[in-house]
Phi, psi and omega in degrees: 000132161264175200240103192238106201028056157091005187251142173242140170256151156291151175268173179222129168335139078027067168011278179272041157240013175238112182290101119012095139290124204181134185047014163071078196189143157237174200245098354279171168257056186180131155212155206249113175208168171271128161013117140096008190249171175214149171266151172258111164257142186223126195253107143327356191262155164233009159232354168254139175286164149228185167206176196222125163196160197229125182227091178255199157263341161281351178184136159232137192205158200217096176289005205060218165305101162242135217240130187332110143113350205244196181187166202193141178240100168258144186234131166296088169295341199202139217273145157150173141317127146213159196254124156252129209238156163252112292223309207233359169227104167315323206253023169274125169202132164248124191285166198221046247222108196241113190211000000 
């Protein structure tokens, strides 16, 4: 949130920092981000549950369940690759080029 003479605004994601889940694909499958920067993912399916989790030795994160229509934000603390995947359609991957 930002603070503008006593009002607070919400900031809004960054466009091109928000992924799709949708026909059990996520949209785009390649992104780019900075340190400290973060994805919105949003499921976009209306019958399918996902998930979003990412498990390495540098950074792990597990959104659980996000059920149509709902979202989950992961923020990249540390550069590197990473593949985020869905926990319950095996073949959604999504690249990661975090630097």
């Amino acid at each position: 949130m930002i603070a503008l003479t006593g009002v607070a605004v919400a900031t809004l994601p960054d466009p091109d920092h928000i992924v799709s889940q949708k026909g059990k694909r996520f949209g785009p499958q390649d992104v780019a981000l900075r340190v400290g920067e973060h994805i919105t993912i949003v499921n976009d399916d209306e019958n399918f549950v996902h998930q979003a989790y990412v498990d390495t030795e540098e950074f792990a994160y597990d959104s659980g369940d996000i059920e149509p229509g709902a979202k989950a934000v992961i923020t990249f603390p540390k550069e590197g690759d990473f593949t985020v995947l869905c926990g319950i359609h095996p073949k959604m991957r999504l690249a990661v080029r975090v630097r």
